[in-house]
C-alpha positions as CSV (number, residue, x, y, z in Angstrom):
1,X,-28.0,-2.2,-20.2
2,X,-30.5,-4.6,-18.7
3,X,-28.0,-5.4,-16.0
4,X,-26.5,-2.4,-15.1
5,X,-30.3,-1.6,-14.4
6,X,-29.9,-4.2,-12.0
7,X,-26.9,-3.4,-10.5
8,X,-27.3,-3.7,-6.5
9,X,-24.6,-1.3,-5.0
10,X,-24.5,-3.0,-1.6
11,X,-22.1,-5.8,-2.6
12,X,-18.4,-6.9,-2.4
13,X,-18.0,-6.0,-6.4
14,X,-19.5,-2.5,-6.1
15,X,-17.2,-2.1,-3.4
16,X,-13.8,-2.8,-4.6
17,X,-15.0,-0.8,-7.3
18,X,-15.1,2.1,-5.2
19,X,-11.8,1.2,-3.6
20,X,-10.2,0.9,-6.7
21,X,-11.6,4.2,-7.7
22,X,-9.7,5.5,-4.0
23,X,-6.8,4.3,-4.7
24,X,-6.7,6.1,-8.2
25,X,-6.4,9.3,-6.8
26,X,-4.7,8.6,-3.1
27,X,-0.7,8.9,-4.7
28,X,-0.4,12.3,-4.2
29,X,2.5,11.7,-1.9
30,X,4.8,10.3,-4.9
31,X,3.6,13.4,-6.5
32,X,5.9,15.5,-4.4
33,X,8.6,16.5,-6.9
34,X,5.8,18.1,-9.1
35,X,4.8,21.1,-6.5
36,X,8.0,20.6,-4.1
37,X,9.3,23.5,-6.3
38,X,6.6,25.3,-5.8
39,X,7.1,25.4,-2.0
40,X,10.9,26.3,-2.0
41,X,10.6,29.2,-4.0
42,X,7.4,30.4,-2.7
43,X,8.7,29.6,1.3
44,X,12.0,30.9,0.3
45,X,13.3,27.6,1.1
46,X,16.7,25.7,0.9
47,X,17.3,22.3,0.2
48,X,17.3,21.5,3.5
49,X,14.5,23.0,4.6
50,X,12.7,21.0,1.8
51,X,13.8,17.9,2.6
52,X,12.6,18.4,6.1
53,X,9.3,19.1,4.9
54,X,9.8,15.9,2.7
55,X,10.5,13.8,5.9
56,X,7.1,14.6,7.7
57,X,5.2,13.7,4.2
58,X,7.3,10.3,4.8
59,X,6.3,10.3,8.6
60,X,2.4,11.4,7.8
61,X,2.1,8.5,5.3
62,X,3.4,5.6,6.8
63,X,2.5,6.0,10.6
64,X,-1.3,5.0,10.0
65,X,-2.1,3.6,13.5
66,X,-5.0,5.8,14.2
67,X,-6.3,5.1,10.9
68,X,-6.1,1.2,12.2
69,X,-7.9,2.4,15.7
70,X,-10.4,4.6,13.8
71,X,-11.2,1.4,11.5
72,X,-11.4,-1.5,14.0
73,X,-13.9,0.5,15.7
74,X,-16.1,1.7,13.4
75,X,-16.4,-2.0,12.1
76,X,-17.0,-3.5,15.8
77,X,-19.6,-4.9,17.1
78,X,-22.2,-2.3,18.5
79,X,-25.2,-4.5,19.5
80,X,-25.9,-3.5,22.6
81,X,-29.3,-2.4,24.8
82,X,-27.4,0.3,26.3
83,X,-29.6,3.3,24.8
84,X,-26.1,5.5,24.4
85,X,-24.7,3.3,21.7
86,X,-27.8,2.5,20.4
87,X,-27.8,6.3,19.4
88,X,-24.4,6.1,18.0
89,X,-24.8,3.1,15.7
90,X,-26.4,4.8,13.0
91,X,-23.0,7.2,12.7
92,X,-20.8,4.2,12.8
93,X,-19.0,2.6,9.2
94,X,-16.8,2.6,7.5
95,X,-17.6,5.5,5.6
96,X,-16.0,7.0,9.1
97,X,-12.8,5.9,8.3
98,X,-12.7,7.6,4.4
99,X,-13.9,10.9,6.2
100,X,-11.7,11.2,8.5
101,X,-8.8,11.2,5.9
102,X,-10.9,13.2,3.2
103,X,-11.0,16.4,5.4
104,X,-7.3,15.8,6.3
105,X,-6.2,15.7,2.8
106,X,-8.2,18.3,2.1
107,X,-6.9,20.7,5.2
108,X,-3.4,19.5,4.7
109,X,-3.3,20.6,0.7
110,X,-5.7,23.2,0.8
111,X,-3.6,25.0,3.3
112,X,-0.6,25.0,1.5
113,X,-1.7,26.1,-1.6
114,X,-3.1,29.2,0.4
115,X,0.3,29.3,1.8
116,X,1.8,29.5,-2.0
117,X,0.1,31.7,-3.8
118,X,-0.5,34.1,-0.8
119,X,-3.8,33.9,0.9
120,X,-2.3,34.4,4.4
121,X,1.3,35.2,5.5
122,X,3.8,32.8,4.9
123,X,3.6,30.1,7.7
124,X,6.7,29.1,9.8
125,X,8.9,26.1,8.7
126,X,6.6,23.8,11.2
127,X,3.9,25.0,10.1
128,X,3.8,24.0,6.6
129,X,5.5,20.7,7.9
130,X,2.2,19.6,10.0
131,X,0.1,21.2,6.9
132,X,2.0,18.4,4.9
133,X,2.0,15.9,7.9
134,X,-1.7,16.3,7.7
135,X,-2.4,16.0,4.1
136,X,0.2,12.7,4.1
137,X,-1.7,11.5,7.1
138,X,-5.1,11.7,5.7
139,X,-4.1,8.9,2.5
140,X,-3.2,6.4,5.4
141,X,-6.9,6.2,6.2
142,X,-7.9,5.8,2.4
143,X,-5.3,2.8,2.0
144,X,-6.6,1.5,5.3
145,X,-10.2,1.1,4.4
146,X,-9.4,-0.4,0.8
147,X,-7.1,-2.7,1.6
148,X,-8.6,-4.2,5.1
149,X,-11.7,-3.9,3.4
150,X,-10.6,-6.3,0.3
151,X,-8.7,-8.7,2.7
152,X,-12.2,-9.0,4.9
153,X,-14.3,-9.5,1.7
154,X,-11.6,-11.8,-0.3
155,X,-10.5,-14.1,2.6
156,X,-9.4,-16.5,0.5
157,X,-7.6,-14.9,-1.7
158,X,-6.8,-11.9,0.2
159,X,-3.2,-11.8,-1.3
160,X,-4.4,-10.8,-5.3
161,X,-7.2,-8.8,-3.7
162,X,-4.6,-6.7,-1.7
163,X,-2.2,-6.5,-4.6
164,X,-4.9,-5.1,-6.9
165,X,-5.5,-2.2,-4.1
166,X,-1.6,-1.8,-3.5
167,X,-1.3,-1.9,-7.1
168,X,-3.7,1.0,-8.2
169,X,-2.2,2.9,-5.5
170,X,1.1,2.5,-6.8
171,X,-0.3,3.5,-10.5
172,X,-2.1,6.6,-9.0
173,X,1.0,8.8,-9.2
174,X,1.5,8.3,-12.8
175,X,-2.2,8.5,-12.9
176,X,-2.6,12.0,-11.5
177,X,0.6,12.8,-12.8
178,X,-1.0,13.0,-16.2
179,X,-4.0,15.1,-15.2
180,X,-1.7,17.6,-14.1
181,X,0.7,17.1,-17.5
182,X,-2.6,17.5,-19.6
183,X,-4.2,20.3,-17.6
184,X,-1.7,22.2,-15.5
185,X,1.6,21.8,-16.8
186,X,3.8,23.9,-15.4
187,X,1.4,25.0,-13.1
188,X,2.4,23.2,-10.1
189,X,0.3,25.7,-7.6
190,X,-2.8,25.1,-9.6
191,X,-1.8,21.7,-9.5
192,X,-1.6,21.7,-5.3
193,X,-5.6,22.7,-5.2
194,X,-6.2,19.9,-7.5
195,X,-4.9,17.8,-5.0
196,X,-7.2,19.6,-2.2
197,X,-10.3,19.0,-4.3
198,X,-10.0,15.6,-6.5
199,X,-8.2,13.9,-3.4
200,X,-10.6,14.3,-1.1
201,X,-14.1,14.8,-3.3
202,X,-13.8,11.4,-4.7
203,X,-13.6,9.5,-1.2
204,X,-16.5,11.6,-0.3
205,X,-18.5,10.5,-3.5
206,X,-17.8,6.7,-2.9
207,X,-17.3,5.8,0.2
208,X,-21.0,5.2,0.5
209,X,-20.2,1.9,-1.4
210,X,-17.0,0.6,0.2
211,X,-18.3,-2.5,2.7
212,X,-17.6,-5.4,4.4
213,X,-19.8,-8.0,2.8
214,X,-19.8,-11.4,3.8
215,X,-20.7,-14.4,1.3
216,X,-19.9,-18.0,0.5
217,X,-17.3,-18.5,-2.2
218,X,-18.1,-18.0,-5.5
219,X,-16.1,-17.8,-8.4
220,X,-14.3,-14.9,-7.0
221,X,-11.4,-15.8,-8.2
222,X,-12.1,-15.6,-12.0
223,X,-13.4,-12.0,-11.5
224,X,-10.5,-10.9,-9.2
225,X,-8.3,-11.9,-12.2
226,X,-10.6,-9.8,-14.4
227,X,-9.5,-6.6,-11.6
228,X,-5.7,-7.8,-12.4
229,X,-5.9,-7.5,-16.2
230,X,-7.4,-4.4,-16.3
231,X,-4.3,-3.1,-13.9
232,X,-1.5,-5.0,-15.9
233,X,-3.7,-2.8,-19.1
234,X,-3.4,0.4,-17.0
235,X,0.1,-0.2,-16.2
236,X,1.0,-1.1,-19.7
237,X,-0.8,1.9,-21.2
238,X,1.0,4.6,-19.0
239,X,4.2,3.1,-19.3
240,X,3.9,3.8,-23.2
241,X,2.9,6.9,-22.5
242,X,5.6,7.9,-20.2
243,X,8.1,7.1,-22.9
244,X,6.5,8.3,-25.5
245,X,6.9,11.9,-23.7
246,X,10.1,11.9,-22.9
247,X,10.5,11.1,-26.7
248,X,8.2,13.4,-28.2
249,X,6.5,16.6,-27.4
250,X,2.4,15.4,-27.2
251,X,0.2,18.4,-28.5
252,X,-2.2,19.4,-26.1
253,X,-5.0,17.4,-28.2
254,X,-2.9,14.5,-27.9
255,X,-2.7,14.7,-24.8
256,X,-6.7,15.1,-23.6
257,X,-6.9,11.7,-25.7
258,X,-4.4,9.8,-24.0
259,X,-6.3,11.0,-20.9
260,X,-9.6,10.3,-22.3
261,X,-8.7,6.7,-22.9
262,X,-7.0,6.4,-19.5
263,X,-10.4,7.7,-17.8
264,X,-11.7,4.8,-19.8
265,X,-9.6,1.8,-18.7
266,X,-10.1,3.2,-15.3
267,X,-13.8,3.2,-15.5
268,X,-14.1,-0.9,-17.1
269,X,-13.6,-2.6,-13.4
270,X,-17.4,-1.2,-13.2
271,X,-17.9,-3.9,-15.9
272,X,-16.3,-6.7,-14.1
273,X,-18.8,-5.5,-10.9
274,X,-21.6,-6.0,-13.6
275,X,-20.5,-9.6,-14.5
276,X,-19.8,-10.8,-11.2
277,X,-22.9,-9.5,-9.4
278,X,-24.9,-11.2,-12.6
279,X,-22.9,-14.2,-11.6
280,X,-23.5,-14.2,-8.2
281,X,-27.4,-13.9,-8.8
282,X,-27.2,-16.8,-10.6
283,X,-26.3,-18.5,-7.9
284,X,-29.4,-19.4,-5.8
285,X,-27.1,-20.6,-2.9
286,X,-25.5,-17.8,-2.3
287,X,-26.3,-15.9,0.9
288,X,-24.9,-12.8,1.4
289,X,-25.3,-9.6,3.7
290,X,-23.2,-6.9,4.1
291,X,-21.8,-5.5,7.8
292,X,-23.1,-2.0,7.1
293,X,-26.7,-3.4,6.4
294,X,-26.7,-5.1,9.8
295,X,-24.1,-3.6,12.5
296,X,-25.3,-6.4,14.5
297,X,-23.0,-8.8,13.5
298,X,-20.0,-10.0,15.0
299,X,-17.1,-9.7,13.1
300,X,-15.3,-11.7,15.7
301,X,-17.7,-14.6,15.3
302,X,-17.7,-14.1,11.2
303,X,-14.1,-14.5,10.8
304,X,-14.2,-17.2,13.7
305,X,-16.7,-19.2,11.0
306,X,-14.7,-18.9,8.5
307,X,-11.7,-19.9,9.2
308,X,-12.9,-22.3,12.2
309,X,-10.1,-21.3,14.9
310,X,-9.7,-22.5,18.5
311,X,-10.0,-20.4,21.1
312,X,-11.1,-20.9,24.9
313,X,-14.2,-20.8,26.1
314,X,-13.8,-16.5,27.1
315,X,-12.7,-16.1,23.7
316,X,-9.9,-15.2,24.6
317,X,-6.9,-15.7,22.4
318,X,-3.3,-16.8,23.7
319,X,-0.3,-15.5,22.1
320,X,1.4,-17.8,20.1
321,X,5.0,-17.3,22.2
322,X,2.6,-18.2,25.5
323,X,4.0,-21.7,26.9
324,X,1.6,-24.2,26.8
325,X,1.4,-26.4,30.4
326,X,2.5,-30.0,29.3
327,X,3.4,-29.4,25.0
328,X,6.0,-28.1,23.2
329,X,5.7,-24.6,22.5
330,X,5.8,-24.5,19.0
331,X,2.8,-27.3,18.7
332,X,1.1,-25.0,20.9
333,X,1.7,-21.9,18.6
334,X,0.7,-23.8,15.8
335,X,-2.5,-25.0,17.0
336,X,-3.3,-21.6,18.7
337,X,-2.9,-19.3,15.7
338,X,-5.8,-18.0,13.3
339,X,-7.7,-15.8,16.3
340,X,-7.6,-12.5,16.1
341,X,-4.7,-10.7,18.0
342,X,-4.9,-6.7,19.4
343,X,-2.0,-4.2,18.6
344,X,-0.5,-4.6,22.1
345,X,-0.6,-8.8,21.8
346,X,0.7,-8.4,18.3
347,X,3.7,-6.3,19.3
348,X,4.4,-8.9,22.1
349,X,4.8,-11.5,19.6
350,X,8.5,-12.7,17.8
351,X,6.5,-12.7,14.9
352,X,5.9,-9.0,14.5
353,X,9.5,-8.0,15.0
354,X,10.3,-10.1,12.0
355,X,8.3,-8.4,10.1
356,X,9.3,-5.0,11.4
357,X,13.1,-5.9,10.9
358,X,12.6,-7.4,7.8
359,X,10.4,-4.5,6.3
360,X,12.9,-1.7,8.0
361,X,15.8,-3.9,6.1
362,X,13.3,-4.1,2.7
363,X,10.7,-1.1,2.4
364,X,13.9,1.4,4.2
365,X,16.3,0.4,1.5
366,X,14.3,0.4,-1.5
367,X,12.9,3.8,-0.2
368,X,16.6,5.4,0.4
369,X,17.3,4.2,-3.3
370,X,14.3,6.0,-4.9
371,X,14.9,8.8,-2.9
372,X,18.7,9.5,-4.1
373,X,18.5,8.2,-7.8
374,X,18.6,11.1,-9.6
375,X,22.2,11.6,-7.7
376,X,23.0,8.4,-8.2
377,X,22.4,8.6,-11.8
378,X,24.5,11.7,-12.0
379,X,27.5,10.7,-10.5
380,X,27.3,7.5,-12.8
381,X,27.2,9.8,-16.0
382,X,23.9,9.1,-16.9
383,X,22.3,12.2,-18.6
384,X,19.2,14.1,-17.1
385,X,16.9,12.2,-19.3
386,X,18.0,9.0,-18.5
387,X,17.1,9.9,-14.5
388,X,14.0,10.9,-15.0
389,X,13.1,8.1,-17.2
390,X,14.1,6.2,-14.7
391,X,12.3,7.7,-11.9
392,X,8.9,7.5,-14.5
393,X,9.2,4.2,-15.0
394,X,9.6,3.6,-11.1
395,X,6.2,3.9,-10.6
396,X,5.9,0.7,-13.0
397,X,7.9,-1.5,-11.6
398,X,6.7,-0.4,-7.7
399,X,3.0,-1.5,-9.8
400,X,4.6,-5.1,-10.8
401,X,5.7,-5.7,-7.9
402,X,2.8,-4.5,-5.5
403,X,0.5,-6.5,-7.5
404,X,2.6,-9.7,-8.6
405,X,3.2,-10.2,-5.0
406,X,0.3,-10.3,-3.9
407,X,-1.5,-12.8,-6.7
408,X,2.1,-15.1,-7.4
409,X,1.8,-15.5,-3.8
410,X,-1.8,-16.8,-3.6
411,X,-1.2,-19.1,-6.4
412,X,1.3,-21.3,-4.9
413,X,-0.8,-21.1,-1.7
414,X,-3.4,-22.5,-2.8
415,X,-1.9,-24.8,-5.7
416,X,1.7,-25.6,-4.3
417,X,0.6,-24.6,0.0
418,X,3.7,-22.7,-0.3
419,X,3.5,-20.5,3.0
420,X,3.5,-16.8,1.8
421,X,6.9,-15.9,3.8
422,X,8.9,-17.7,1.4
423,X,7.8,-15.0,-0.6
424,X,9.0,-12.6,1.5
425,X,11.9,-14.7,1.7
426,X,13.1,-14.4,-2.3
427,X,11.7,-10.7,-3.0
428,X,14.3,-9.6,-0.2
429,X,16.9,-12.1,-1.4
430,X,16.4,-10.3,-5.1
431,X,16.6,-7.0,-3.8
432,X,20.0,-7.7,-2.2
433,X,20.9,-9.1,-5.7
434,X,19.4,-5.7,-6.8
435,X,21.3,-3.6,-4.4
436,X,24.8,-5.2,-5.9
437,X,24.3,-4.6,-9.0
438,X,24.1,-1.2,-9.6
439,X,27.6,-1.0,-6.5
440,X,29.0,-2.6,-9.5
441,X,28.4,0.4,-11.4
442,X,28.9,-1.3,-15.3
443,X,27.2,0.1,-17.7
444,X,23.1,-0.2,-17.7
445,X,23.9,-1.3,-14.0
446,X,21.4,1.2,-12.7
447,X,18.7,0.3,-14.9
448,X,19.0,-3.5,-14.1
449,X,19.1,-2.5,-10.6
450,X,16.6,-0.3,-10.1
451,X,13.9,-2.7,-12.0
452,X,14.9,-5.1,-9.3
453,X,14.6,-2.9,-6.5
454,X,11.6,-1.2,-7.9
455,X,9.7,-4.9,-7.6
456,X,11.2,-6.4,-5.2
457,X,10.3,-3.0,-2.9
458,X,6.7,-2.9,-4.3
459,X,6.2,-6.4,-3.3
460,X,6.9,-6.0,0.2
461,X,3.8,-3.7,0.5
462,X,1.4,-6.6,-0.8
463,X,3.5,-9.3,1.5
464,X,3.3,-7.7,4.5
465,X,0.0,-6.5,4.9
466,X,-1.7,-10.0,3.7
467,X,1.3,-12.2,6.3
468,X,0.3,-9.5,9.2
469,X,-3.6,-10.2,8.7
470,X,-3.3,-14.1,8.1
471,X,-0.7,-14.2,11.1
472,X,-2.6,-11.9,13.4
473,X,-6.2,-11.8,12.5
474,X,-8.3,-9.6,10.4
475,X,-10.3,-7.5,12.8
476,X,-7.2,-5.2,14.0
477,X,-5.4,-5.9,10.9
478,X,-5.6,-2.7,9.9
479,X,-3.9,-1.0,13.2
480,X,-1.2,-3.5,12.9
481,X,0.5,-3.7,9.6
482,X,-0.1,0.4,9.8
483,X,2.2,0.0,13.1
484,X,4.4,-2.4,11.4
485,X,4.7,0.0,8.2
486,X,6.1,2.4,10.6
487,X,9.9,0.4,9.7
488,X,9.6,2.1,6.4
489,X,10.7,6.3,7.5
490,X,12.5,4.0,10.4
491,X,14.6,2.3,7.4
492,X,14.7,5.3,4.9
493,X,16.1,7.4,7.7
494,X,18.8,5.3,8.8
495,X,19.8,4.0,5.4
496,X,19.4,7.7,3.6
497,X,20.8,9.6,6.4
498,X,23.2,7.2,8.1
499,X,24.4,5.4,4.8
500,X,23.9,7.5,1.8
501,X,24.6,11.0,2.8
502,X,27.2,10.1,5.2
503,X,29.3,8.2,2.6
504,X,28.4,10.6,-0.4
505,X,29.7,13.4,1.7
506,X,32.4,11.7,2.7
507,X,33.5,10.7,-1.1
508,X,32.5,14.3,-2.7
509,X,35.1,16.5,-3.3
510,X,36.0,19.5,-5.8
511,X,33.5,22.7,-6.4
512,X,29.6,22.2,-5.2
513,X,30.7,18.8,-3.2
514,X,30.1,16.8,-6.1
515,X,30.7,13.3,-6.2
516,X,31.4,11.4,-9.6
517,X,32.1,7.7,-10.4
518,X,31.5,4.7,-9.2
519,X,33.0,4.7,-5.5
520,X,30.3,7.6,-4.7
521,X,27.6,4.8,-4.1
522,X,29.6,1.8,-4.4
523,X,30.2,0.9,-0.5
524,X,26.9,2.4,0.4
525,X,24.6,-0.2,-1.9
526,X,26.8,-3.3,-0.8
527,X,25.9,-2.1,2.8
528,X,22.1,-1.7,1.9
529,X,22.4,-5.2,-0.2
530,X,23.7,-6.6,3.0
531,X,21.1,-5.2,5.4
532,X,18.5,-6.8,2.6
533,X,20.1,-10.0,2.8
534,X,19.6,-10.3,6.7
535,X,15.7,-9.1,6.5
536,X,15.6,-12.0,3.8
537,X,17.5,-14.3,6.9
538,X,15.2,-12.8,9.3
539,X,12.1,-13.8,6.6
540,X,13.3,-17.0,6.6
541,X,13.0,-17.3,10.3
542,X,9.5,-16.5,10.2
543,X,8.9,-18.8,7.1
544,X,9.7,-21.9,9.2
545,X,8.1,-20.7,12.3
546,X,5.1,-20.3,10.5
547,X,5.6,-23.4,8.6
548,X,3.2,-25.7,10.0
549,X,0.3,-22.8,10.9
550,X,-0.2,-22.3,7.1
551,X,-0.6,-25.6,6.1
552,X,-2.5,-26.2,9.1
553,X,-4.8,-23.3,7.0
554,X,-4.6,-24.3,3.9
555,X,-5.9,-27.9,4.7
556,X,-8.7,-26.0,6.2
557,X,-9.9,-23.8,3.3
558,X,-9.3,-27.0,1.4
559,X,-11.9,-28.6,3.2
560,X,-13.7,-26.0,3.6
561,X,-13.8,-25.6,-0.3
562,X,-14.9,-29.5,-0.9
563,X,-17.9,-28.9,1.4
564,X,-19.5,-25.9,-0.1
């Protein structure tokens, strides 16, 4: 009690507190099957019509640029004498950022609930798309702010701190899935204001916290593993509960316990804050301050200190596929690398094709399969139960994967200096192995198969994100791997559209153009496990071009380390 009197709320632990806490609620998008039915009845909409509302949720939640734009500025440098942005400097922060997407969410969902249950006349087809464009749009700014926010407070081990955020996001579906099974069941318009209010109240309540502190190392890594049990707990505890309702029918009591308890595990990172901050204290070394205390600061010149990178005497910052007069290009890559690089020098870059290809090959596959796996699982015999046990439990293994990633990865950086896109290298190699197993359609196939794909996918959001910012920079990370998550509809929409419905439609036959057996899906999964195969080729590629620039790194945290 003594402590949590103590508590200071302007540091890095409060703050990934309150990104956690984000993240918790910022799934409504893998929520969409709960009110979808909702809207087609409502709308008077068919199938297709759905799905094309379903398509600009996908397109709203994965092209977060202007979140990116919105965040890089905010968290600039604003010293300046000029008396105009002297004026403006109080309104800058990241608290900005979570604004911006709390009123989206809340316009996008408020406005079609009113649409359902009759407020105002029944909006045209486009209309409800941009209202669910909007809403879709509005989480990229949450997931933005969390996870840049992690990587810029955890720079040494920004790939567990970005799999703990990935991860909680990838848990908040199952999370909010049981608020609305223990309070609106059934309900699925009541459950569409929920998502209005709780989405967008609770960025509004904590994004005072969420902050860019910067501090010499401490032992961050022993409370960042405290964040990671609590999630592997969380992920555990609804995984039991998923089963055990599809098993048994929970009483409503039952069911406001489970919750209860959930709301508890939830709350404990607070606890870890509490430790850590006591720890920190203890350390009279530490110096600390925190970006939104003093919006002086340079993050160019604190992210240039920390990870001590060359650049000219401008500042500015050469490409690393610029020629270098009188050295081989690579050496001059490698010893170039580290500053930070803008959207339009990214994009000019080999390096974030890669990534784009590779994720469009990855994140586009694994999405396609999610997508159709309730068809799948019906033309494979499985019964109605088995699917949506399956699609349940997705959420799980998108969780173990999403976090895994992100903290397998940091150990053998720092214990083996294994660069991270070897990672990136075997997650997309598995997948592949994923994607042939269930075209082999044996029994339990799909089950095998979709745990496989279910990680492997969920690992390329903690990959990607943490390669893009270590590649690239941190202080236009976030506009970058949001342009570079773009591959993701890209991928889906070729692979679901070009692949899966194509050859489904081509192989369905008889009454209702139903498909069943094994050659339904069989020829489109070995085409998807070969697309996977050449994003793992194309990771590969940038694993050895990036070979010598992360151990050029990792002998510099090294150092680094020895000295403190």
């Amino acid at each position: 009690m003594e402590r949590l009197k103590q508590l200071r709320l302007n540091t890095r632990w409060v703050s990934t507190v309150a990104s956690i806490w984000i993240q918790c609620t910022s799934g409504s998008l893998y929520t969409f099957s709960i009110y979808s039915p909702a809207l087609k009845t409502t709308q008077h909409y068919d199938q297709s019509t759905l799905d094309t509302v379903s398509v600009f949720k996908d397109i709203g939640a994965n092209t977060g640029t202007l979140s990116g734009v919105l965040y890089t500025y905010s968290t600039s440098d604003h010293s300046s004498h000029h008396p105009r942005q002297q004026r403006l400097t109080p309104f800058l922060g990241l608290w900005v950022v979570l604004l911006a997407g709390a009123i989206q969410c809340f316009a996008g969902y408020f406005l079609m609930w009113a649409s359902v249950v009759g407020l105002f006349p029944r909006p045209p087809v486009p209309v409800m798309c941009l209202f669910m464009l909007v809403a879709a749009h509005g989480m990229t700014f949450f997931n933005t702010a969390d996870v840049v926010t992690s990587v810029r407070n955890f720079p040494t081990y920004s790939g567990t701190a970005v799999g703990i955020m990935k991860g909680f996001l990838g848990l908040s579906g199952a999370i909010l899935i049981q608020v609305y099974q223990t309070f609106f069941n059934n309900k699925p318009t009541s459950y569409l204001l929920l998502l209005a209010l709780l989405a967008s109240i609770d960025p509004l309540l904590l994004m005072w916290f969420v902050r860019i502190c910067n501090t010499k190392e401490g032992n961050e890594k022993k409370h960042l593993n405290s964040f990671s049990l609590i999630a592997l707990i969380v992920a555990a505890y609804l995984m039991v509960i998923i089963i055990l309702e599809h098993i048994f029918a929970l009483p409503f009591l039952v069911r406001v316990l489970t919750l209860i308890l959930l709301l508890l595990l939830l709350a404990s990172p607070l606890y870890v804050a509490i430790r850590a901050q006591g720890s920190d204290s203890d350390r009279t070394s530490e110096t600390s301050f925190c970006e939104e205390d003093e919006l002086t600061d340079d993050p160019h010149e604190m992210h240039a200190e920390k990870m001590q990178v060359r650049q000219d005497p401008v500042g500015y910052h050469r490409l690393p596929s610029e020629p270098d007069v009188g050295t081989d290009t690579n050496d001059a890559m490698t010893s170039l690398w580290g500053g930070d690089l803008d959207l339009l020098q990214a994009i000019c870059t080999l390096e974030f094709w890669i990534l784009f290809f590779a994720m469009a090959c990855g994140m586009g596959s694994g999405l396609a399969t999610v997508n159709n796996i309730s068809q799948i699982g019906g033309s494979l015999g499985y019964s109605s139960f088995e699917t949506s046990s399956l699609i349940s439990l997705w959420s799980i293994w998108n969780f173990l994967g999403r976090f895994g990633a992100g903290y397998v990865s940091d150990y053998f950086l720092h214990v083996k200096e294994w660069a991270r896109p070897l990672f990136m290298v075997v997650t997309l190699a598995a997948m592949s192995i994923g994607h042939l197993i269930i075209a082999s359609g044996l029994p339990g196939a799909l089950y095998a198969g979709s745990i496989l794909v279910g990680v492997c996918y969920g690992s390329q959001w903690s990959l990607m994100p943490t390669i893009a910012s270590e590649i690239f920079g941190v202080v236009q990370m976030g506009t970058i791997f949001n342009t570079i998550t773009i591959a993701n509809p890209v991928g889906s929409y070729i692979f679901s559209v070009r692949v899966v419905g194509y050859i489904y439609d081509r192989e369905a036959s008889g009454e209702g153009n139903k498909c069943t057996g094994t050659h339904c899906f069989m020829l489109t999964f070995f085409i998807m496990g070969s697309a996977t195969l050449c994003g793992s080729l194309a990771a590969f590629g940038l694993f050895l071009r990036t070979k010598r620039f992360y151990n050029e790194v990792i002998l510099r945290r090294l150092l680094h380390s020895v000295r403190e």
